[in-house]
PDB file of the backbone (N, CA, C, O) and the ligand in Angstrom, with CONECT records:
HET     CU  A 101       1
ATOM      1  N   UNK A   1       0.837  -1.199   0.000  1.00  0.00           N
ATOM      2  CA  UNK A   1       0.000   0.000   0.000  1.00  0.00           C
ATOM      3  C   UNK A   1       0.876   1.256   0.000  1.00  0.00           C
ATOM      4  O   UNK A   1       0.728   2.242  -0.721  1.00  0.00           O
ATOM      5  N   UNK A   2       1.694   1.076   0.815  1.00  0.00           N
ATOM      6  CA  UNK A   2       2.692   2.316   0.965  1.00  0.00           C
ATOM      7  C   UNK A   2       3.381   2.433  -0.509  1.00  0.00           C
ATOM      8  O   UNK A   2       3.713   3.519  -0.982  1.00  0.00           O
ATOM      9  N   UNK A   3       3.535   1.331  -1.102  1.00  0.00           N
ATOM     10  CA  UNK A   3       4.453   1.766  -2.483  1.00  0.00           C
ATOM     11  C   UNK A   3       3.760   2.328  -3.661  1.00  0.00           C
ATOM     12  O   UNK A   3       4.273   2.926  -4.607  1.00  0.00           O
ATOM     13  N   UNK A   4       2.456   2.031  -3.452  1.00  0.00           N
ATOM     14  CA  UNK A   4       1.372   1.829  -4.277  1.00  0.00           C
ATOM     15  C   UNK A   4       1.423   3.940  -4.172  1.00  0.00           C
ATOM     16  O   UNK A   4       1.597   4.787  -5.049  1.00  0.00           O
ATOM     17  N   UNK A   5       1.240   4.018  -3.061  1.00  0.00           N
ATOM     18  CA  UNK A   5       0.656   5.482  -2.795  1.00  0.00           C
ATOM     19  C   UNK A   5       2.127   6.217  -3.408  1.00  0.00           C
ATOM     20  O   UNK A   5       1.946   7.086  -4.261  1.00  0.00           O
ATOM     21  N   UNK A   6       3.617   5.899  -3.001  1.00  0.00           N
ATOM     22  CA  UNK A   6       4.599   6.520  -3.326  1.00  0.00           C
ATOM     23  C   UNK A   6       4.582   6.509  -4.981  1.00  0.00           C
ATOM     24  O   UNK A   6       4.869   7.401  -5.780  1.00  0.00           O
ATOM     25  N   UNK A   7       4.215   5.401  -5.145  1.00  0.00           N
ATOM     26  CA  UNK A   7       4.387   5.651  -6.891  1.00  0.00           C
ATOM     27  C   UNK A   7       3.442   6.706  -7.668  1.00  0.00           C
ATOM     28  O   UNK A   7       3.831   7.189  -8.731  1.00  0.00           O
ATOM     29  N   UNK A   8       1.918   7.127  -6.991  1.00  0.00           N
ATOM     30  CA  UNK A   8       1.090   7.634  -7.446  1.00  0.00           C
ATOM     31  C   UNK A   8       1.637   8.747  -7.078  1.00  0.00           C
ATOM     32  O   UNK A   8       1.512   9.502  -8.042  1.00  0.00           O
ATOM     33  N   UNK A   9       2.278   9.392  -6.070  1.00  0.00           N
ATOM     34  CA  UNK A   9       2.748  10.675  -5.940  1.00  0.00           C
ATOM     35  C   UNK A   9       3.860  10.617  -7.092  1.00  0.00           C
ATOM     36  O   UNK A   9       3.794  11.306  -8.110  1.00  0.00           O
ATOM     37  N   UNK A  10       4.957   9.652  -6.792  1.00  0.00           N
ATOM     38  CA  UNK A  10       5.863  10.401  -7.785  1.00  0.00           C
ATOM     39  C   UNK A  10       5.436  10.792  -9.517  1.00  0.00           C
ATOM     40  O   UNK A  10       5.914  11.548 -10.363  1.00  0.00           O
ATOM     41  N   UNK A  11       4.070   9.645  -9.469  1.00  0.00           N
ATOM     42  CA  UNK A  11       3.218  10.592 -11.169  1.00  0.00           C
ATOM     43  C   UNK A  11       3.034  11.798 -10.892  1.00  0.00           C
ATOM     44  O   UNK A  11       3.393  12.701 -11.647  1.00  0.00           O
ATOM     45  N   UNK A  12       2.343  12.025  -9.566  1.00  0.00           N
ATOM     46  CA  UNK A  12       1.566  13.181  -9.692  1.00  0.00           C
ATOM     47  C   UNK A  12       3.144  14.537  -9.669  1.00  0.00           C
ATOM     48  O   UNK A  12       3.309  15.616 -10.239  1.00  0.00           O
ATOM     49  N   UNK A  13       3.624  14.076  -9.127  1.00  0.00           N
ATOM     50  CA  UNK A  13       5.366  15.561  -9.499  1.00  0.00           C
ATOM     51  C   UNK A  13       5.540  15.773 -10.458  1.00  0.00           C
ATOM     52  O   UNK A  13       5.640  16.903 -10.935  1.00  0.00           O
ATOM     53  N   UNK A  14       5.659  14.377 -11.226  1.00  0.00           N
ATOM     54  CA  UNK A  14       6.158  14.451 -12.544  1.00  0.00           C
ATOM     55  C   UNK A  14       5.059  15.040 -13.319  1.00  0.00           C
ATOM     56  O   UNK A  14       5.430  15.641 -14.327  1.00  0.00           O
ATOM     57  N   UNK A  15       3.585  15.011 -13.055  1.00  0.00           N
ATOM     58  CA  UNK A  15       3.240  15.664 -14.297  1.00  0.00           C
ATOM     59  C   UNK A  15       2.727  17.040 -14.017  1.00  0.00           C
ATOM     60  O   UNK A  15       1.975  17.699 -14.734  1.00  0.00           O
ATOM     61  N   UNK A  16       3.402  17.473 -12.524  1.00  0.00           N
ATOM     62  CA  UNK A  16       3.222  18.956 -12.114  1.00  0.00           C
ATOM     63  C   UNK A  16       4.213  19.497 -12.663  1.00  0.00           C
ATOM     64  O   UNK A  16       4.007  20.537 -13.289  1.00  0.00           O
ATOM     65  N   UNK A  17       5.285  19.066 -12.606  1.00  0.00           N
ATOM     66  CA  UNK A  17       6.636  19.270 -13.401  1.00  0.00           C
ATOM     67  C   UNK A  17       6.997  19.576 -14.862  1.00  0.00           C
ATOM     68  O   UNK A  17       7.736  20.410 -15.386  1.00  0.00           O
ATOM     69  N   UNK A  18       6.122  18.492 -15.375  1.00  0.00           N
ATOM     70  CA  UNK A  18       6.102  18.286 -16.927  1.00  0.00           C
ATOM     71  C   UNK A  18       5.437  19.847 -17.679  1.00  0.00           C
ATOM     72  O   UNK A  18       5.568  20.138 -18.868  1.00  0.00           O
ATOM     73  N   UNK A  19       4.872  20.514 -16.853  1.00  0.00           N
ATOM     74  CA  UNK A  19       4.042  21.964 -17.268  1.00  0.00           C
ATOM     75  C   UNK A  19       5.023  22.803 -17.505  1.00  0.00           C
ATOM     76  O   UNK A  19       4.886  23.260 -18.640  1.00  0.00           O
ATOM     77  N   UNK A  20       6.036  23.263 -16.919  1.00  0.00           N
ATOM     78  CA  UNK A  20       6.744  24.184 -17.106  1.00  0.00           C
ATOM     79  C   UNK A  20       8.203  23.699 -17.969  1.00  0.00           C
ATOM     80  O   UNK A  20       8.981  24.569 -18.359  1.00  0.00           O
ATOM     81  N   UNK A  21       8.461  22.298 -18.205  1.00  0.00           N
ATOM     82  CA  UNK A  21       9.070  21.652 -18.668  1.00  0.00           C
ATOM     83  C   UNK A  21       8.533  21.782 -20.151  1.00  0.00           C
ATOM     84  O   UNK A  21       8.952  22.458 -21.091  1.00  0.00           O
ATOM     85  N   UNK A  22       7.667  21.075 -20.066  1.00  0.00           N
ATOM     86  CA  UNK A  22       6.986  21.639 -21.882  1.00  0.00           C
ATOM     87  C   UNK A  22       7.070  23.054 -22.129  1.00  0.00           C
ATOM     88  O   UNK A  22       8.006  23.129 -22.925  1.00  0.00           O
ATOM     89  N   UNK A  23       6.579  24.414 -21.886  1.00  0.00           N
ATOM     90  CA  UNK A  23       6.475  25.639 -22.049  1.00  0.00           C
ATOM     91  C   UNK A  23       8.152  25.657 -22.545  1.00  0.00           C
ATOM     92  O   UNK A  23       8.371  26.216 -23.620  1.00  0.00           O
ATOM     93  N   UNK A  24       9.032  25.217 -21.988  1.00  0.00           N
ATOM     94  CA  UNK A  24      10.392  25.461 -22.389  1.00  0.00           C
ATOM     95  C   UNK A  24      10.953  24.752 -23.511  1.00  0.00           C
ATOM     96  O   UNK A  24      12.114  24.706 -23.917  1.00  0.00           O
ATOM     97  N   UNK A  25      10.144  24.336 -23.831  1.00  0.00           N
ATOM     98  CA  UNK A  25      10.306  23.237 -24.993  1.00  0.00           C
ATOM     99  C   UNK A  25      10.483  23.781 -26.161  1.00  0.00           C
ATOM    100  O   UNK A  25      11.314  23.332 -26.951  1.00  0.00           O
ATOM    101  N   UNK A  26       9.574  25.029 -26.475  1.00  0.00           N
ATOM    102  CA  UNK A  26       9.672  25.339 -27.477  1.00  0.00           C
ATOM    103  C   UNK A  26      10.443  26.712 -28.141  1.00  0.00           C
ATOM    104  O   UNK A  26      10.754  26.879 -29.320  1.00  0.00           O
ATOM    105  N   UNK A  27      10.621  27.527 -27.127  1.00  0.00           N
ATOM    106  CA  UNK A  27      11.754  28.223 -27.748  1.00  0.00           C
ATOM    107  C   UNK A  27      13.305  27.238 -28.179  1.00  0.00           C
ATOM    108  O   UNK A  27      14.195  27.520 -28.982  1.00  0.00           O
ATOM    109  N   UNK A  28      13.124  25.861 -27.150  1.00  0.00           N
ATOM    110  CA  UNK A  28      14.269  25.190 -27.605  1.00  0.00           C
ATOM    111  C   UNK A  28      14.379  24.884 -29.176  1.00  0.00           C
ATOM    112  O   UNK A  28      15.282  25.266 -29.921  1.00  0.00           O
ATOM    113  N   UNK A  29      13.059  23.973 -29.572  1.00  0.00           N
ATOM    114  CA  UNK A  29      12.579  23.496 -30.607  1.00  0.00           C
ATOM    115  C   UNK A  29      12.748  24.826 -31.694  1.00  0.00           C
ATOM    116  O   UNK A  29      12.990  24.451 -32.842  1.00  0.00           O
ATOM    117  N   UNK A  30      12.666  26.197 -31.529  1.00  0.00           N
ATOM    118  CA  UNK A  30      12.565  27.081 -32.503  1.00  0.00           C
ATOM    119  C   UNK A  30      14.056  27.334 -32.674  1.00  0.00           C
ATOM    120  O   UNK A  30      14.439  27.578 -33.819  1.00  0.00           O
ATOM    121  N   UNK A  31      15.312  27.297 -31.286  1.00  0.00           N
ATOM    122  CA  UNK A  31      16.244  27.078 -31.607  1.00  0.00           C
ATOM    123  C   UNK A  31      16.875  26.146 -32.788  1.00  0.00           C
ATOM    124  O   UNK A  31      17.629  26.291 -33.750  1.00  0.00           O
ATOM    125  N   UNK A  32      16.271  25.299 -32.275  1.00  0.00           N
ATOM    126  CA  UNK A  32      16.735  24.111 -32.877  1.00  0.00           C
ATOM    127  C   UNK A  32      16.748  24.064 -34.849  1.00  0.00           C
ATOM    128  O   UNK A  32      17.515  23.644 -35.717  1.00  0.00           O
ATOM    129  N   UNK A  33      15.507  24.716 -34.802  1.00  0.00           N
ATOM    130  CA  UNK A  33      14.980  25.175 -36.387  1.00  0.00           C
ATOM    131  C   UNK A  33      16.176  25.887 -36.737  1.00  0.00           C
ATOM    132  O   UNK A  33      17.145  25.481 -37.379  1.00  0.00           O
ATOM    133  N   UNK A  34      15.857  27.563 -35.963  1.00  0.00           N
ATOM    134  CA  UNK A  34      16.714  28.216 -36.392  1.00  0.00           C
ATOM    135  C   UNK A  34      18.249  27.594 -36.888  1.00  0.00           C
ATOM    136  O   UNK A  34      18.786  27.783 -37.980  1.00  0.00           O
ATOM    137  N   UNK A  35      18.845  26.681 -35.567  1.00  0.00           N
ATOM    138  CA  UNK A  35      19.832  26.333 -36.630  1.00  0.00           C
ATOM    139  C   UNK A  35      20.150  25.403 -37.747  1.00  0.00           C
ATOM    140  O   UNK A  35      21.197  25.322 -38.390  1.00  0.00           O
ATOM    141  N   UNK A  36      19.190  24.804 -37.844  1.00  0.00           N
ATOM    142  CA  UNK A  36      19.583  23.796 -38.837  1.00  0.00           C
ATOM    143  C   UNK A  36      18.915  24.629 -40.086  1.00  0.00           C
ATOM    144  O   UNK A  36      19.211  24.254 -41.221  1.00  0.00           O
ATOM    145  N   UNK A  37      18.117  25.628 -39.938  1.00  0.00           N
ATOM    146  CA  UNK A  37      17.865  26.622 -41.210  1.00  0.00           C
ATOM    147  C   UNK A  37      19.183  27.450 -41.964  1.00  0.00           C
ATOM    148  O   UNK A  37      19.514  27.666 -43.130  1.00  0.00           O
ATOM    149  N   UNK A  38      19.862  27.861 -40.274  1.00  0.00           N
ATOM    150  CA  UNK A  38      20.770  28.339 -41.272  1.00  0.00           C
ATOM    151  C   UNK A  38      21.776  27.558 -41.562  1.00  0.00           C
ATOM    152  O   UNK A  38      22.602  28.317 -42.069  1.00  0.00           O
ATOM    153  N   UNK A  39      22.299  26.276 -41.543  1.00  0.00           N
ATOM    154  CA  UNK A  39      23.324  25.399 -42.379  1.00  0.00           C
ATOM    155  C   UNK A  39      22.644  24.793 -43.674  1.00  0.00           C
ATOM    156  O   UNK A  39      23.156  24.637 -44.783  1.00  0.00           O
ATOM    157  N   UNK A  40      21.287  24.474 -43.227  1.00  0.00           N
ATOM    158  CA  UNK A  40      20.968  23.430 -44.920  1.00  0.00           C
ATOM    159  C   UNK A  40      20.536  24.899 -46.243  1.00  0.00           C
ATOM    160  O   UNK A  40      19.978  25.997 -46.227  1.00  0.00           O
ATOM    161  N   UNK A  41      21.091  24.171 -47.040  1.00  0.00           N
ATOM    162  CA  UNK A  41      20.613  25.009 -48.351  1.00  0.00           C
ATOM    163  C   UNK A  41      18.814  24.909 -48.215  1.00  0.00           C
ATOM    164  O   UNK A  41      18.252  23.923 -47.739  1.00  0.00           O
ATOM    165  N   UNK A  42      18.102  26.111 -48.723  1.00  0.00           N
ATOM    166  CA  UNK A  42      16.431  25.914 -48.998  1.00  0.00           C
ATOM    167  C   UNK A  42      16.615  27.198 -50.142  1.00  0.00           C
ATOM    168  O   UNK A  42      17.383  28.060 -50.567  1.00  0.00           O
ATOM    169  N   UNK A  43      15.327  26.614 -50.263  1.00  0.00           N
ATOM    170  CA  UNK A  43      14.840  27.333 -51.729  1.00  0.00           C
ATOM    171  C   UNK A  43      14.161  28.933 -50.543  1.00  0.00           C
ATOM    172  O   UNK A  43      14.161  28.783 -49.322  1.00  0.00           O
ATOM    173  N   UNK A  44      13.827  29.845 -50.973  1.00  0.00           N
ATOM    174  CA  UNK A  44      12.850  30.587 -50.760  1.00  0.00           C
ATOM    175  C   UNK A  44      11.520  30.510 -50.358  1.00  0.00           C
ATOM    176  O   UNK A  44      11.001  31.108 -49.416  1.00  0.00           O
ATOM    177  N   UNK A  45      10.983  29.700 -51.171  1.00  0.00           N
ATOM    178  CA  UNK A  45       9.491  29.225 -51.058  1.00  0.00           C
ATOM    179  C   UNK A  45      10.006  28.051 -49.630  1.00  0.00           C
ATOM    180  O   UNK A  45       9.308  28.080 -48.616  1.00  0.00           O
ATOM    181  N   UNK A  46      11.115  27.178 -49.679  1.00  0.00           N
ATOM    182  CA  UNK A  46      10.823  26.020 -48.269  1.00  0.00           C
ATOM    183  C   UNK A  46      11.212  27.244 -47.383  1.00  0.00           C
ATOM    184  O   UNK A  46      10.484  27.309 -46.393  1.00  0.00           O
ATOM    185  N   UNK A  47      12.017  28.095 -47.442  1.00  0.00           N
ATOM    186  CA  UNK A  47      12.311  28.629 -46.364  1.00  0.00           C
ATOM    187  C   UNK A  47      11.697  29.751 -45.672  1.00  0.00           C
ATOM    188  O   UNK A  47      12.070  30.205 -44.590  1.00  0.00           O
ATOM    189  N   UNK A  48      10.419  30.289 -46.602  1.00  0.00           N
ATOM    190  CA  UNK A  48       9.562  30.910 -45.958  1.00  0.00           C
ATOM    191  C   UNK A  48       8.045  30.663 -45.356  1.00  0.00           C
ATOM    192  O   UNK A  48       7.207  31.393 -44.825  1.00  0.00           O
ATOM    193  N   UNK A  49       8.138  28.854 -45.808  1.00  0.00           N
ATOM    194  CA  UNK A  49       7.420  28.188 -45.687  1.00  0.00           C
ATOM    195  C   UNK A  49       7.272  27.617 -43.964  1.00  0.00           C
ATOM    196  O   UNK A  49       6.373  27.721 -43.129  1.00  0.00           O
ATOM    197  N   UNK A  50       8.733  26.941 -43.956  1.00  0.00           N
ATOM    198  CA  UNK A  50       9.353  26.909 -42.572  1.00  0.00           C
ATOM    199  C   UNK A  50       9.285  27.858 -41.520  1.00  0.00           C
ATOM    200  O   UNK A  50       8.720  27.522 -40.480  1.00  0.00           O
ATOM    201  N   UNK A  51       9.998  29.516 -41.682  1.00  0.00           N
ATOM    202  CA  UNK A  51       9.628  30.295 -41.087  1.00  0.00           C
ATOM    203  C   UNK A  51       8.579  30.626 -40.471  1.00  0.00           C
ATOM    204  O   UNK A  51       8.626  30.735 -39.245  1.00  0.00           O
ATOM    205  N   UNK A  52       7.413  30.858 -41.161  1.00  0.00           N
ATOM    206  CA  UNK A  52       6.135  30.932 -41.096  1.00  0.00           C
ATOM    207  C   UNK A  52       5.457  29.668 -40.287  1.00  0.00           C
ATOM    208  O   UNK A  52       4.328  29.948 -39.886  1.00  0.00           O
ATOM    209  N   UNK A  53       5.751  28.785 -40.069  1.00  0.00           N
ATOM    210  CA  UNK A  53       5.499  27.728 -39.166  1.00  0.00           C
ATOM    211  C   UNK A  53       6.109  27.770 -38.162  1.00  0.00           C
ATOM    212  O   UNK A  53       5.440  27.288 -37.248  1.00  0.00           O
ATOM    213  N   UNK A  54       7.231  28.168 -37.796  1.00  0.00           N
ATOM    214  CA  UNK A  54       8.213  28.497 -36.647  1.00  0.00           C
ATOM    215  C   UNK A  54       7.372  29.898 -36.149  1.00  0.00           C
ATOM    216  O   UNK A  54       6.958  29.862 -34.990  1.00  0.00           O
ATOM    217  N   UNK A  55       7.217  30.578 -36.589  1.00  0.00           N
ATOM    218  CA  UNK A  55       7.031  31.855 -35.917  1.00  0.00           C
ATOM    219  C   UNK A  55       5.892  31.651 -35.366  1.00  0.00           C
ATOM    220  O   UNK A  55       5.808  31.766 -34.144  1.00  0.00           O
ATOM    221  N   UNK A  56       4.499  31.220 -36.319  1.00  0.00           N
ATOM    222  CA  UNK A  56       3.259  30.689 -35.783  1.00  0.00           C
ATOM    223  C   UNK A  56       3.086  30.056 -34.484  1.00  0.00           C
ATOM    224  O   UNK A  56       2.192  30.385 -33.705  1.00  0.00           O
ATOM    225  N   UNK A  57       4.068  29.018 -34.221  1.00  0.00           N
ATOM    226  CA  UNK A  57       4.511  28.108 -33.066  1.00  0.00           C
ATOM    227  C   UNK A  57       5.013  28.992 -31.825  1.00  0.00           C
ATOM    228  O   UNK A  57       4.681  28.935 -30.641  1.00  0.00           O
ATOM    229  N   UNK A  58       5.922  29.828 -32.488  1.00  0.00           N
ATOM    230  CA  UNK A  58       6.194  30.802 -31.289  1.00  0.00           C
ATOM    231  C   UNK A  58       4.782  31.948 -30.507  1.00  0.00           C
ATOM    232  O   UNK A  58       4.451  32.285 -29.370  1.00  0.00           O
ATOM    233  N   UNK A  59       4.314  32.209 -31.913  1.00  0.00           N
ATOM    234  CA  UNK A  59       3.092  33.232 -31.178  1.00  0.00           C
ATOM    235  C   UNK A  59       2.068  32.339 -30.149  1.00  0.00           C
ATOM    236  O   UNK A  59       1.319  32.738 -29.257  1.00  0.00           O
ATOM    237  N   UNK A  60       2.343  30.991 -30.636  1.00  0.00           N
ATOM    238  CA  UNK A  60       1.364  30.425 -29.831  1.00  0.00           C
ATOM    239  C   UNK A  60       1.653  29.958 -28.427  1.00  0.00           C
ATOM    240  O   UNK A  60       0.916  29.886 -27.443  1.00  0.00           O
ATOM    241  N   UNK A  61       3.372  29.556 -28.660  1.00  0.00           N
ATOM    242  CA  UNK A  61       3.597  29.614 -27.213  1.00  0.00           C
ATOM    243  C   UNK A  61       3.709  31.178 -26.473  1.00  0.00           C
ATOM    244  O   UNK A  61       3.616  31.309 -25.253  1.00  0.00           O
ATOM    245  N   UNK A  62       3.923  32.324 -27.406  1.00  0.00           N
ATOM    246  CA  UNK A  62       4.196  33.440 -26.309  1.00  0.00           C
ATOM    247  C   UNK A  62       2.256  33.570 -25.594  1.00  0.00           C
ATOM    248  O   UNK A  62       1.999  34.062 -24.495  1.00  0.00           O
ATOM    249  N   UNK A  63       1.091  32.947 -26.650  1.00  0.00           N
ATOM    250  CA  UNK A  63      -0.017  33.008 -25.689  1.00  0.00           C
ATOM    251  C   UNK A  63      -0.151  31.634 -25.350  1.00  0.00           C
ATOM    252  O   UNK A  63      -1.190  31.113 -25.756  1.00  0.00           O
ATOM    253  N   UNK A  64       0.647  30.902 -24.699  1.00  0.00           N
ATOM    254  CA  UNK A  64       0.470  30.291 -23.695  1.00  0.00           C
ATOM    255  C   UNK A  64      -0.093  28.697 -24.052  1.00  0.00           C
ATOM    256  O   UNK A  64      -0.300  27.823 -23.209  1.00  0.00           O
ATOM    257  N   UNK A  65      -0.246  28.595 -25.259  1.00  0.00           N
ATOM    258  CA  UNK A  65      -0.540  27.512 -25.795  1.00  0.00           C
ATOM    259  C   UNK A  65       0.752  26.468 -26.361  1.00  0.00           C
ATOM    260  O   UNK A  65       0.799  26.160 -27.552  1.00  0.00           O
ATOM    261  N   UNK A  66       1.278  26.213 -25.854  1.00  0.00           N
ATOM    262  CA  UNK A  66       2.130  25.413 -25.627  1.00  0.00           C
ATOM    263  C   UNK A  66       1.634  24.049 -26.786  1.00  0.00           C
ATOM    264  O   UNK A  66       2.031  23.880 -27.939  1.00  0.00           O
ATOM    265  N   UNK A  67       0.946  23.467 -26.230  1.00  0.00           N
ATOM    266  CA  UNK A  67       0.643  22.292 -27.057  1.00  0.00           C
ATOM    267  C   UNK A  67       0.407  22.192 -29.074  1.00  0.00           C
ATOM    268  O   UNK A  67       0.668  21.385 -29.966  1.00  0.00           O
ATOM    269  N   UNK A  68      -0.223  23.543 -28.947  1.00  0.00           N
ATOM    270  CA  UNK A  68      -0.168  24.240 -30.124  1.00  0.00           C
ATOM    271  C   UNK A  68       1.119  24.370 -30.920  1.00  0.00           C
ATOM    272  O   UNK A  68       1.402  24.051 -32.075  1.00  0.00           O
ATOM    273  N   UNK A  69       1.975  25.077 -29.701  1.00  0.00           N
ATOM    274  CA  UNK A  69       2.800  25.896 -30.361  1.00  0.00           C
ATOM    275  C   UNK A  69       3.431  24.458 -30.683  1.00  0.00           C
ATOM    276  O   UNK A  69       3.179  24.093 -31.831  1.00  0.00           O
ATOM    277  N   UNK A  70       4.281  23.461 -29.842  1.00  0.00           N
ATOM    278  CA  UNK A  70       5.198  22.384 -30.210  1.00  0.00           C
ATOM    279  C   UNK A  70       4.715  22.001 -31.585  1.00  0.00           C
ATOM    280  O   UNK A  70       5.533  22.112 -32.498  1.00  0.00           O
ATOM    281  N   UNK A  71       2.808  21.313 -32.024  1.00  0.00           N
ATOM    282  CA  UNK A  71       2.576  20.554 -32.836  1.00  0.00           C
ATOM    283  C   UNK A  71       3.280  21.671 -34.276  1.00  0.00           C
ATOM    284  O   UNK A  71       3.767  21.218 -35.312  1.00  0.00           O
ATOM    285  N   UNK A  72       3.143  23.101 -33.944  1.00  0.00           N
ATOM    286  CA  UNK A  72       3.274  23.954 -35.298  1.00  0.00           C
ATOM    287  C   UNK A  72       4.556  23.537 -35.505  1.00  0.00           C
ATOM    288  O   UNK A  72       4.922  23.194 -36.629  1.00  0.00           O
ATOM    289  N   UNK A  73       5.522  23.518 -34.252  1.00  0.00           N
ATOM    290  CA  UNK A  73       6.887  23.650 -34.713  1.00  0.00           C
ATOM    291  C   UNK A  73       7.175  22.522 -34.738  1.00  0.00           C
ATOM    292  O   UNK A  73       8.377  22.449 -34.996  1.00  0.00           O
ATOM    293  N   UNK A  74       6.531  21.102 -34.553  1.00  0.00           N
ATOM    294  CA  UNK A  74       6.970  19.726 -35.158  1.00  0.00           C
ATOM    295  C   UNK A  74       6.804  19.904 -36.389  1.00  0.00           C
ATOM    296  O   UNK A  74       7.731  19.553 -37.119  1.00  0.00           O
ATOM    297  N   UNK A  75       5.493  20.542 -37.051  1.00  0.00           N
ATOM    298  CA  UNK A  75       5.616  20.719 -38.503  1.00  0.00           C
ATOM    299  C   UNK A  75       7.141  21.003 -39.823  1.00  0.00           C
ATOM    300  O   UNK A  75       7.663  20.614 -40.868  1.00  0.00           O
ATOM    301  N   UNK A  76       7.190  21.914 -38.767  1.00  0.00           N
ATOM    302  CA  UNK A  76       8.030  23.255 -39.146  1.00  0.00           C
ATOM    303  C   UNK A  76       9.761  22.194 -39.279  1.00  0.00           C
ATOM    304  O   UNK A  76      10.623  22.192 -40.158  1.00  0.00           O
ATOM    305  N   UNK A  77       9.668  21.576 -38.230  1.00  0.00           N
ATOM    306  CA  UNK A  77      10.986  20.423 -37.980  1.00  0.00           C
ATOM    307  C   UNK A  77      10.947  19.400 -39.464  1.00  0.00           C
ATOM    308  O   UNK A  77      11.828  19.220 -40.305  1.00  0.00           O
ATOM    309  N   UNK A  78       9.312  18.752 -39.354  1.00  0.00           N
ATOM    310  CA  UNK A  78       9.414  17.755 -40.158  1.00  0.00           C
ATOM    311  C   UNK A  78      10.009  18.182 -42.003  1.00  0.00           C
ATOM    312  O   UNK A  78      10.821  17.700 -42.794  1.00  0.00           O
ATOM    313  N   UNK A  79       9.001  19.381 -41.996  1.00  0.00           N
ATOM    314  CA  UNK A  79       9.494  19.635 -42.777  1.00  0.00           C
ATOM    315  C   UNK A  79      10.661  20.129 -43.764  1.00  0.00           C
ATOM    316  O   UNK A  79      10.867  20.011 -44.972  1.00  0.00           O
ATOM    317  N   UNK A  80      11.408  20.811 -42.557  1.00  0.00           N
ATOM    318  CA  UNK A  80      12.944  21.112 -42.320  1.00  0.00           C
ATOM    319  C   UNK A  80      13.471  19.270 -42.874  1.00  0.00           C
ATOM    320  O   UNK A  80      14.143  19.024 -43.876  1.00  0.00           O
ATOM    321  N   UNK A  81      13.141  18.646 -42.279  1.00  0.00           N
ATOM    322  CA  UNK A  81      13.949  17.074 -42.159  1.00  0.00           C
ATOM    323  C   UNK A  81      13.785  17.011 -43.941  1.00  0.00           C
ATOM    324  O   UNK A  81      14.621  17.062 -44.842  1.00  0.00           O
ATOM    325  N   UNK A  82      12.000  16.849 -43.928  1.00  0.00           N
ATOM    326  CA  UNK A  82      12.032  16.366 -46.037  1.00  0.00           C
ATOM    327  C   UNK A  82      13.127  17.290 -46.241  1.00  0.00           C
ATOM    328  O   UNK A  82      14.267  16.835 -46.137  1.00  0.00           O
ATOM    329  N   UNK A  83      12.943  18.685 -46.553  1.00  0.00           N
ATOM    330  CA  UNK A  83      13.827  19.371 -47.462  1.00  0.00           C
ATOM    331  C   UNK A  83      15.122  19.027 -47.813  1.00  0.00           C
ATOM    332  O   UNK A  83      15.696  19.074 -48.901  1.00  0.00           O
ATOM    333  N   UNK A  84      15.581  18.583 -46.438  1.00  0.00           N
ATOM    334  CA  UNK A  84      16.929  18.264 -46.340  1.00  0.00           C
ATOM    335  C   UNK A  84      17.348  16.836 -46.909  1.00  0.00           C
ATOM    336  O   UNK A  84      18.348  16.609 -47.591  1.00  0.00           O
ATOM    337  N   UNK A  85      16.329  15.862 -46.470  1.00  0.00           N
ATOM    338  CA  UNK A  85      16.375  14.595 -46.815  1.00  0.00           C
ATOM    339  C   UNK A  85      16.680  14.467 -48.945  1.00  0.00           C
ATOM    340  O   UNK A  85      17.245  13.635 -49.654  1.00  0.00           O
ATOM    341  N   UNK A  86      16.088  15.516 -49.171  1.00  0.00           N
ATOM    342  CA  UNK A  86      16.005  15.435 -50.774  1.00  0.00           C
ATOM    343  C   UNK A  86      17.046  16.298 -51.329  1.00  0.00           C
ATOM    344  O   UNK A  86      16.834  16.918 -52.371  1.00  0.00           O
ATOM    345  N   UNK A  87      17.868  16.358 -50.866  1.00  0.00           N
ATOM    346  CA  UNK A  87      19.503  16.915 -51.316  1.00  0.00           C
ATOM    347  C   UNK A  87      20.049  16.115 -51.414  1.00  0.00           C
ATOM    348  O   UNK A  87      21.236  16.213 -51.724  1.00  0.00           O
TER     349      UNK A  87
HETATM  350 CU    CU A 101       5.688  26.971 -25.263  1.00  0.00          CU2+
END
């Protein structure tokens, strides 16, 4: 019983935790864009394509939507990945 209850607390930290842990996620993730934007070659059209999905992601985390913002900027990643993948 006692372990039973310790394990349900240590969920419950972790997913009090996990809130402010995600929110930080995504200026990482826009980092992360940013640099691999500026080493791979893109056309104009991918790279304002990208942008525009990165920034979207950001407005959404600066209002607080977090969940939003990551899925925009997984976009924004994946698509970063094709572009690159087809060089
Ligand atoms: Cu965020």
């Amino acid at each position: 019983m006692f372990t039973l209850k310790r394990t349900l607390l240590a969920v419950g930290c972790a997913l009090a935790f996990s809130a402010p842990a995600f929110a930080s996620h995504c200026p990482a993730d826009a980092k992360a864009i940013d640099g691999a934007m500026s080493k791979v070659q893109l056309s104009d059209e991918q790279r304002s394509a990208i942008q525009a999905l990165r920034d979207e992601g950001m407005k959404l985390h600066a209002a607080g939507d977090h969940r939003g913002a990551e899925s925009m900027l997984a976009k924004a990643m994946r698509m970063l990945l094709d572009d690159m993948a087809m060089q």
